[in-house]
C-alpha positions as CSV (number, residue, x, y, z in Angstrom):
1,X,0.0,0.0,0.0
2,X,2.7,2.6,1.1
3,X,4.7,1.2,-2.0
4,X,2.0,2.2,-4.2
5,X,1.1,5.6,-2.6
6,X,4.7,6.3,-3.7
7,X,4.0,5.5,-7.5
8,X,1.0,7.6,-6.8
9,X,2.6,10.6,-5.7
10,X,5.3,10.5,-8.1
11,X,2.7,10.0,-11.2
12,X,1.1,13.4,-9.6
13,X,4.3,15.3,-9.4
14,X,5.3,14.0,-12.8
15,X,2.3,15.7,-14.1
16,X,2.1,18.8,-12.3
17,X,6.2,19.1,-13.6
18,X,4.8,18.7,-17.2
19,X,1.8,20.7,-16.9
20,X,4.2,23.6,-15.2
21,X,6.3,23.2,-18.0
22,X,3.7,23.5,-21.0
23,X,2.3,26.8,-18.6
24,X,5.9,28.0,-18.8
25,X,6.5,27.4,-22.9
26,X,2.9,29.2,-23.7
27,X,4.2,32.5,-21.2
28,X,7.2,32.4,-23.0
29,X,6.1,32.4,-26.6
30,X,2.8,33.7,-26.1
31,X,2.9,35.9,-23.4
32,X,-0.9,37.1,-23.1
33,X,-2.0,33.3,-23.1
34,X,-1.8,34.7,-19.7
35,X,-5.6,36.1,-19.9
36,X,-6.4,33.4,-22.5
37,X,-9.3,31.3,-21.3
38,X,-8.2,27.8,-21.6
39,X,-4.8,28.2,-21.7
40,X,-2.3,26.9,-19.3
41,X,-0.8,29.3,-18.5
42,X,-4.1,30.7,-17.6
43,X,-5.0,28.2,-15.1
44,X,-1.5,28.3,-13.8
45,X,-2.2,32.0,-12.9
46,X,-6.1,30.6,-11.4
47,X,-4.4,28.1,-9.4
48,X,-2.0,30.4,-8.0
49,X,-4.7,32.8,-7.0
50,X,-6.9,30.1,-5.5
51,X,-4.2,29.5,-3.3
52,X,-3.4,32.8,-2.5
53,X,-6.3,33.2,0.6
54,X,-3.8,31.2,2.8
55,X,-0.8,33.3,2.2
56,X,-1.7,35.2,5.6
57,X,-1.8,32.1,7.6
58,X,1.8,31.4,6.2
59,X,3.0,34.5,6.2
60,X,2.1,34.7,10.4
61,X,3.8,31.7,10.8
62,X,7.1,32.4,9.1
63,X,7.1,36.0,11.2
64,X,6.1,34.6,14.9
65,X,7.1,30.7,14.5
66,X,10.4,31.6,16.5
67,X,8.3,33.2,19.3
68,X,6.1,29.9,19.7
69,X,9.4,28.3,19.9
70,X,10.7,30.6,22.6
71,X,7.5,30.6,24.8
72,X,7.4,27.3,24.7
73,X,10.8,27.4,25.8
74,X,10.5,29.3,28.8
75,X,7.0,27.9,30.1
76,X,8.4,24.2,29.5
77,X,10.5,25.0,33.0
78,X,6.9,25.5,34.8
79,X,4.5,23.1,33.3
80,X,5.1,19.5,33.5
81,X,2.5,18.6,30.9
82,X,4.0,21.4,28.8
83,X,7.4,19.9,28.9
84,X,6.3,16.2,28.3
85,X,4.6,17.8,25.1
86,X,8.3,20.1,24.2
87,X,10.2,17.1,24.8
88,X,8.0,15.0,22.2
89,X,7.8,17.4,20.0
90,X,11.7,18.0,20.0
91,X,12.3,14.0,19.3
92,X,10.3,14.8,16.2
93,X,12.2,17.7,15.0
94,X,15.2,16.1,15.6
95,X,14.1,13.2,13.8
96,X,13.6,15.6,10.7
97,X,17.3,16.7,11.4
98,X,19.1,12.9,10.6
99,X,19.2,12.4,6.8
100,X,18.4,9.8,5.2
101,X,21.2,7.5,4.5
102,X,20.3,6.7,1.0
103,X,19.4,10.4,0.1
104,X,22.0,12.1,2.2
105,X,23.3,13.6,-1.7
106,X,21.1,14.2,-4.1
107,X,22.6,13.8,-7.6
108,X,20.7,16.9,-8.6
109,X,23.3,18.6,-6.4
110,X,26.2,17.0,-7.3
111,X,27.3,20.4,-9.9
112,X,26.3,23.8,-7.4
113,X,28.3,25.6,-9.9
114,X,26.5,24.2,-12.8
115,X,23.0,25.1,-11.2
116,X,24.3,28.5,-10.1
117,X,25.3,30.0,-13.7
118,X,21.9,28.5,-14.7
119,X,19.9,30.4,-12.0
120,X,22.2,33.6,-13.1
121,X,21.0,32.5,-16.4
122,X,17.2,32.6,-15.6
123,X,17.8,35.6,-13.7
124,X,19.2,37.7,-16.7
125,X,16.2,36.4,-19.1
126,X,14.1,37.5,-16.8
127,X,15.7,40.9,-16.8
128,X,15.5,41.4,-20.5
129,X,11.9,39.6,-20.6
130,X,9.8,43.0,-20.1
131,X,11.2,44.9,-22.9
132,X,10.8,41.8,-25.0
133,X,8.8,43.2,-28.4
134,X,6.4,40.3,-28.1
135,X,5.5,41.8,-24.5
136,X,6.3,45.3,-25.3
137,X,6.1,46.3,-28.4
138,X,6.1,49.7,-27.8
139,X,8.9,49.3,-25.1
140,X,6.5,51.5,-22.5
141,X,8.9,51.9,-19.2
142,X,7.9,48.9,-16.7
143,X,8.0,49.6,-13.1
144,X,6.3,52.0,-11.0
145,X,9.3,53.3,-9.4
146,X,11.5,53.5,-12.7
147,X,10.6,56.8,-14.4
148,X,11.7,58.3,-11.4
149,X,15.6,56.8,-11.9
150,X,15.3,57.9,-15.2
151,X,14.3,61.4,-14.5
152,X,17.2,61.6,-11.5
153,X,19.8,59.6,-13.6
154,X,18.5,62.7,-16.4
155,X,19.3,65.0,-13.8
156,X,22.4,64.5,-12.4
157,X,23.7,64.2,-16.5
158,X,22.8,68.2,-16.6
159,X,24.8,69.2,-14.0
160,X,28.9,69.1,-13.6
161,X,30.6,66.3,-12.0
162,X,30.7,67.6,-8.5
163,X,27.1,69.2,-8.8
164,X,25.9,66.0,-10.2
165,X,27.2,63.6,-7.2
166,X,26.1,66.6,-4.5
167,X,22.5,65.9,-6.0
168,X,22.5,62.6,-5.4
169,X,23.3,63.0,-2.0
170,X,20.3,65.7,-1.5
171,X,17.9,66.5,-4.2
172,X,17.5,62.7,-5.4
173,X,15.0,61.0,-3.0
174,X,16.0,63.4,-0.3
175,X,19.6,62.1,-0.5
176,X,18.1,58.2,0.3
177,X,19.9,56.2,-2.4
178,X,23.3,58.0,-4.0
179,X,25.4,54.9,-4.6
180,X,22.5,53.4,-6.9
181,X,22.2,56.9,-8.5
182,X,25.8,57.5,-9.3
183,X,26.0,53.6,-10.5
184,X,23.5,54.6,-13.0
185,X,25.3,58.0,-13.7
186,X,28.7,57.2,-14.5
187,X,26.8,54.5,-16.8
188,X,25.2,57.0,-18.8
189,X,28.3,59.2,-18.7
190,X,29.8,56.8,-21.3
191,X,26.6,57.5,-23.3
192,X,24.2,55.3,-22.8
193,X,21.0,57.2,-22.4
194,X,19.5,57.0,-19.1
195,X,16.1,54.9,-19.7
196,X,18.4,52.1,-21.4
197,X,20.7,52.2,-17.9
198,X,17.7,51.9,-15.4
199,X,15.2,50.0,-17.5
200,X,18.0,47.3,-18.2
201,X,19.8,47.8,-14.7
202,X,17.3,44.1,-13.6
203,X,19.5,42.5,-15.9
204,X,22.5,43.2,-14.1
205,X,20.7,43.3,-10.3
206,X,19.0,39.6,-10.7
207,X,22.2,37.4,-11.4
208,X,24.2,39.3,-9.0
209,X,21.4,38.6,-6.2
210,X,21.5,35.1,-6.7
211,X,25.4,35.0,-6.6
212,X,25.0,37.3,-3.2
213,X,22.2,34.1,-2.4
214,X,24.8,31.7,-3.2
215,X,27.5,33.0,-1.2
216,X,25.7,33.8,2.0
217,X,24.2,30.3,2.2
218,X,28.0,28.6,1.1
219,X,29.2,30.7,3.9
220,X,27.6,30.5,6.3
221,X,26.1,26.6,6.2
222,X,28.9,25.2,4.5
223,X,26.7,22.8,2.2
224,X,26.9,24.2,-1.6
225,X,23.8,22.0,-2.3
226,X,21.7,24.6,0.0
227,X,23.5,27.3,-1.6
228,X,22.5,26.1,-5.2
229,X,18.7,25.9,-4.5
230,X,19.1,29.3,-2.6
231,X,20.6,30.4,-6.2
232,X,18.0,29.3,-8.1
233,X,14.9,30.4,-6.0
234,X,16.6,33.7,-6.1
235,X,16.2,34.2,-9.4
236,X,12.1,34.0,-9.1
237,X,11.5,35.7,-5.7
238,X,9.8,38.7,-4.5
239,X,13.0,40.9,-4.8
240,X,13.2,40.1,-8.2
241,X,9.1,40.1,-8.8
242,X,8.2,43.1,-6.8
243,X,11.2,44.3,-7.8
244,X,10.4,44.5,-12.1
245,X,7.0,45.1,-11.3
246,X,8.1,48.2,-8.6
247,X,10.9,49.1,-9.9
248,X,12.7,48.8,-6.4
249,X,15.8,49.2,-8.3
250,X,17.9,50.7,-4.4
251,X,16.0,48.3,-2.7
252,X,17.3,45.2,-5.2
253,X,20.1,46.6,-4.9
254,X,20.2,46.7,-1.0
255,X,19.4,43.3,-0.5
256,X,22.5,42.0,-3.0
257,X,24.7,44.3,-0.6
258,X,23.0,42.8,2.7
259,X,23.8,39.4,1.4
260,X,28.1,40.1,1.1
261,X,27.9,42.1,4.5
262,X,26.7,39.3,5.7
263,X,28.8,36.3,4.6
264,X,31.9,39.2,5.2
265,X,29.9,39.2,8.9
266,X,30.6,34.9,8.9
267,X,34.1,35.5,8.2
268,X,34.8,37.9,10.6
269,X,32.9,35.2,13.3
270,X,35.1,32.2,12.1
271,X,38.4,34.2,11.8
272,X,38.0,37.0,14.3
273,X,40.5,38.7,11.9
274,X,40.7,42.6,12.0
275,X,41.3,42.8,8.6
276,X,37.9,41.9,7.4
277,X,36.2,44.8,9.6
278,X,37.4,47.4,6.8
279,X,35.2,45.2,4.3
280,X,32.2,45.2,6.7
281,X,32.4,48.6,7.6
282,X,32.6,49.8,3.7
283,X,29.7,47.2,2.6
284,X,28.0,48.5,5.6
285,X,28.0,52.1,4.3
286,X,27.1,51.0,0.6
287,X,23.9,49.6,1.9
288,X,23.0,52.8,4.1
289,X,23.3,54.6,1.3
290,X,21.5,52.8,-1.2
291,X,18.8,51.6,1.3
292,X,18.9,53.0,4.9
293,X,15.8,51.0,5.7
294,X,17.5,47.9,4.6
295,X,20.5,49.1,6.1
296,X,18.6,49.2,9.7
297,X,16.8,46.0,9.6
298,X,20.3,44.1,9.0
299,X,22.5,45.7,11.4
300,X,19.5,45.1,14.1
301,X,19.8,41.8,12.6
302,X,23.5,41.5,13.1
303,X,23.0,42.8,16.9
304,X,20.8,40.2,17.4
305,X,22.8,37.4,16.2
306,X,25.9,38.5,18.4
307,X,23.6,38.7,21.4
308,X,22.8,34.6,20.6
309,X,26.8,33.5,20.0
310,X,28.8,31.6,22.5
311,X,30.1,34.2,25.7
312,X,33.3,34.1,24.5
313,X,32.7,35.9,21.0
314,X,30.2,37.7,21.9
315,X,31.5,40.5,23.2
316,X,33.8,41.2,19.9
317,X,30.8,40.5,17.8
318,X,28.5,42.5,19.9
319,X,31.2,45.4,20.3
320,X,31.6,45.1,16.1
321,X,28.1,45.5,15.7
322,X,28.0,48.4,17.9
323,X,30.8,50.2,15.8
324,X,29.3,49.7,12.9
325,X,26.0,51.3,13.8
326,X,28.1,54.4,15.4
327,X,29.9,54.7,11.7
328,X,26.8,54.4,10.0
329,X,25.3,57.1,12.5
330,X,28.0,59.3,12.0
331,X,28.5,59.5,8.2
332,X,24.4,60.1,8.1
333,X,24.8,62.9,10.5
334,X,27.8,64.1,7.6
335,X,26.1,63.8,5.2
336,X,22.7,66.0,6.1
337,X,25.0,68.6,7.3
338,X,27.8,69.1,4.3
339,X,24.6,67.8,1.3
340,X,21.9,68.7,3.3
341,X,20.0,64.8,2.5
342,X,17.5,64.0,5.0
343,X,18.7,61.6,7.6
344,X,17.1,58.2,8.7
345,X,16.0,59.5,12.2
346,X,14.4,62.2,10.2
347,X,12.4,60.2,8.1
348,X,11.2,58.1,11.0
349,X,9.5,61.0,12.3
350,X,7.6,61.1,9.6
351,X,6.0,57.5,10.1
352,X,3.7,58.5,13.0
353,X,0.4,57.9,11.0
354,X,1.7,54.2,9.5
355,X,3.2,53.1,12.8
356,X,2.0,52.3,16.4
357,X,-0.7,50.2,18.1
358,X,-3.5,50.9,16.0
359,X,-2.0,49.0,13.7
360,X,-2.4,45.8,15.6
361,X,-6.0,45.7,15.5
362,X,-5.9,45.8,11.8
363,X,-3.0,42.6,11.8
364,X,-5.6,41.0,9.8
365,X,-6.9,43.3,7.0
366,X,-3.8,44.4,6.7
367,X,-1.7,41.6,6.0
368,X,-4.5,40.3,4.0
369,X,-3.7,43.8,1.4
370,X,0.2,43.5,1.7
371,X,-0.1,40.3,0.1
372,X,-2.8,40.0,-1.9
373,X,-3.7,43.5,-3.0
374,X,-0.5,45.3,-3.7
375,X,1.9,44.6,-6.3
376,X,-1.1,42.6,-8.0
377,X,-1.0,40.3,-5.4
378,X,2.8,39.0,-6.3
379,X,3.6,38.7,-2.5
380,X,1.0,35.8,-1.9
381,X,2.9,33.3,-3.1
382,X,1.7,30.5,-1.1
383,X,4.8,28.1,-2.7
384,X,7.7,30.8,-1.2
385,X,6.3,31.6,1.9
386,X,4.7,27.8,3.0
387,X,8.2,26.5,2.4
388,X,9.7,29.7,4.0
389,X,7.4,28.9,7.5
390,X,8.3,24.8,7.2
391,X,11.9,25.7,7.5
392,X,11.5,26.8,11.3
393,X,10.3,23.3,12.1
394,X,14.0,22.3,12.4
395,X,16.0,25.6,12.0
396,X,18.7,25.6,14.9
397,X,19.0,28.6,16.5
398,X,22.5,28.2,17.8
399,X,23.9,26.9,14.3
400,X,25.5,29.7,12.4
401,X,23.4,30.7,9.1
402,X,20.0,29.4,10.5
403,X,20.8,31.8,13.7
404,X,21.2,34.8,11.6
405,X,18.3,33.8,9.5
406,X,16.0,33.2,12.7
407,X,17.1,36.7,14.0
408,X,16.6,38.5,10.7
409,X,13.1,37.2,10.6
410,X,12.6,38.2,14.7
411,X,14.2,41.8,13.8
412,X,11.5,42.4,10.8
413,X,8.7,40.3,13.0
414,X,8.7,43.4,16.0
415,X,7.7,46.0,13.7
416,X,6.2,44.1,11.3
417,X,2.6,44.2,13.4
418,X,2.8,48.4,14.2
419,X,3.0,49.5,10.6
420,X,-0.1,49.7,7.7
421,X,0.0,47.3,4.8
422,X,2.2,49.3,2.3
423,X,5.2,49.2,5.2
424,X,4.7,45.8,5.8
425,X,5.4,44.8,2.1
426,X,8.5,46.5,2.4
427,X,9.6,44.4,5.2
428,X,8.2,41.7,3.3
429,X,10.4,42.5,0.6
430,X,13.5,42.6,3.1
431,X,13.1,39.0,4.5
432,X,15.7,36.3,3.8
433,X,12.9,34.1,1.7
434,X,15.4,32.7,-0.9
435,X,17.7,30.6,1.6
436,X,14.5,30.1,3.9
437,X,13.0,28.6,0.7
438,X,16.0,26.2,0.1
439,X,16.0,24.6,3.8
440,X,12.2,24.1,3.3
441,X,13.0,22.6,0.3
442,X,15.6,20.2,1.3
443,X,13.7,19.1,4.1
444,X,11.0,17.9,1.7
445,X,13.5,16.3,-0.1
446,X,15.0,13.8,2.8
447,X,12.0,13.1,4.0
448,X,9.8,12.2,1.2
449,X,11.4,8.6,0.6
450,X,11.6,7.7,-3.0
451,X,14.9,8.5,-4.0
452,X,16.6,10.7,-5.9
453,X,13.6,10.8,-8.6
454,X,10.9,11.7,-5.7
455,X,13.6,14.8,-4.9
456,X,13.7,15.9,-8.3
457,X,10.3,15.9,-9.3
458,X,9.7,18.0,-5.8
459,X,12.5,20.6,-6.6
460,X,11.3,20.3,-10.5
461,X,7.8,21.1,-9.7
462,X,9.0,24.0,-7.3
463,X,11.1,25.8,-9.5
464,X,9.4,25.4,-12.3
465,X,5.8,27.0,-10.1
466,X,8.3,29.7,-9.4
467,X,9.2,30.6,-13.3
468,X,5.7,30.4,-13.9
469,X,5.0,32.9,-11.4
470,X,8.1,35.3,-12.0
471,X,7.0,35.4,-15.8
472,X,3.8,36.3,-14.9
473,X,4.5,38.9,-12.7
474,X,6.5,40.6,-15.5
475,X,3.9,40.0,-17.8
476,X,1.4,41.9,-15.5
477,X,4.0,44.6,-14.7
């Protein structure tokens, strides 16, 4: 009976792989079969908004599962029932933790490289895809956010060299995102007019935040099979999605720089070296000024994480952090005074009406719009976030990547109740879903049985959902 549930589940997965794949061919050479009745793609696109009501649900559980965990903790040590249930529950988890001997390497991972250049690969297609005449004939700018590059990349071509980088620092989004601004600049500067630099910039930004993936998961877990599903998850998640559709261009950009400062941030832990602080402290400027708010939610990330290490490193790592912050602080305070940019204290002031306990009441309603109502909906993908949430039923909060990982999702989890549904799908866009994705992912894996043909038809099927998805978000951008 079991044996044939097997042959059963693998038939299904077989055909949801091939039915994904047809989907992804018709989006591909027929990109409006989108809206065709009767298309795949079309019921691609119904299934994935039939499923979309539970994104909430999943989305609650990825934010607050490390709370459960912690309360169950502490009220373990004053309920004996409640501790008979941790302890069982605990066996269980563990039990997840012990691969399976026959499946402990899955040939699909036996090439990260190989799978890394591919997502890179996806990643740049997927980049060029909206300006695609069969999409976009009329090569219309896509993104809500990019005519505003253009127009500020425009700007900054007017003036003289020193004027040009002085508005970056101040008139351009208050001063909020120079090093994106002069990327795009000194682009241009060699003659490239500016709608071809930002409207193209995705190409660059999406193979470059799955190498960032890549080399935060490699570092900080070791395993280069994690690493490589991180990769290619990457190349199809919200930061690329949201980000086409948005055109969060800094904000992209911010979360390829939070990546390296982070795997910089596992080198200094391992090594303790000095030498490695200059990096972190000049990767830790680039991302303040590309995305202060990104900038903020990972160095309170980073605090976090050295509050969790071992006594003795945690002082160095907690003293690091501190240093950090203080630099970050002070070339802020610099730069409102000799550009005159607004400053991120200063903009908080301004986030009275979005932010506080009113908020709470409307958890609900409002999580319910992040993700299903803004953005077309792109953040309620059930797929990312399920797998996302299953991860915490065995991350290990004093191994190195998974602590950082738990602590990124805690720092963006306290706030994430206090602010209105636009804020919260920035700190959606902010969490660590790619590498959260890839432990879910591998946990399925081990612990489906059948082999290395059951894996592959689950990571099949799940990437191939996920292009379907990321080519219908651009087709809708």
């Amino acid at each position: 009976m079991r044996l044939s549930i097997g042959f059963v589940l693998d038939d299904a997965m077989a055909l949801l792989a091939i039915f994904e794949t047809i989907a992804l061919g018709q989006l591909v050479l027929h990109p409006f079969s989108l809206y065709t009745g009767g298309s795949f793609a079309s019921y691609q696109a119904r299934m994935f908004r039939g499923l979309a009501p539970l994104s909430p649900i999943l989305l609650a559980l990825l934010l607050y599962a490390w709370l459960a965990r912690l309360i169950l903790k502490v009220g373990r040590k004053h309920s004996t029932g409640l501790d008979r249930f941790s302890r069982t529950l605990s066996e269980k988890v563990r039990g997840l933790d012990k691969p399976n001997p026959s499946q402990a390497k899955f040939i699909l991972l036996h090439h990260p490289r190989l799978l890394l250049i591919v997502a890179m690969t996806a990643a740049v297609l997927l980049g060029l895809f909206p300006y695609w005449p069969g999409l976009n004939p009329d090569g219309n700018i896509v993104g809500t956010d990019t005519p505003l590059y253009i127009e500020w990349t425009r700007q900054m071509l007017g003036r003289p060299f020193p004027q040009a980088i002085s508005y970056a620092f101040s008139a351009a989004d208050s001063g909020f995102r120079p090093v994106p601004l002069i990327f795009f600049y000194l682009i241009a500067s060699l003659g490239v007019r500016p709608e071809q630099v930002v409207e193209f910039s995705p190409v660059i930004l999406g193979p470059l935040l799955s190498l960032a993936s890549f080399i935060f998961v490699r570092t900080g877990s070791g395993d280069n099979g994690t690493a490589a599903i991180a990769a290619l998850v990457t190349s199809f998640s919200f930061d690329v999605t949201v980000g086409i559709w948005a055109g969060y261009l800094a904000n992209w950009l911010g979360m390829i720089i939070a990546f390296f400062f982070l795997a910089a941030f596992f080198l200094f832990e391992k090594s303790k070296r000095k030498t490695i602080v200059i990096p972190l402290i000049l990767l830790s400027l680039a991302l303040l000024l590309t995305h202060p708010w990104t900038w903020a939610l990972i160095l309170t990330t980073t605090f976090f994480f050295a509050l969790t290490r071992r006594r003795d490193e945690r002082m160095l790592l907690i003293t690091s952090t501190i240093a950090l912050i203080a630099v970050g602080v002070i070339v802020e305070f610099a730069k409102s005074q000799i550009a005159g940019g607004a400053t991120l204290a200063g903009d908080l002031g301004t986030k009275g009406p979005v932010f506080g306990i009113p908020q709470v009441v409307m958890f609900w309603p409002n999580i319910f719009i992040a993700l299903n109502v803004f953005y077309d909906g792109l953040l309620g993908n059930v797929l990312l976030l399920g797998l996302s949430a299953l991860s915490f039923v065995k991350i290990r909060f004093h191994d190195k990547m998974e602590g950082m990982l738990a602590c990124w999702i805690a720092s963006a989890s306290a706030p994430f109740a206090l602010l209105n549904s636009f804020h919260q799908t920035r700190l959606i866009y902010d969490l660590p879903i790619p590498p959260l994705v890839a432990m879910g992912l591998l946990l399925l894996m081990s612990r489906a049985g059948g082999g290395n043909l059951r894996a592959s038809l689950i990571l099949l099927t799940a990437l191939l959902f996920s292009a379907n998805y990321a080519l219908a978000a651009v087709v809708q951008a």
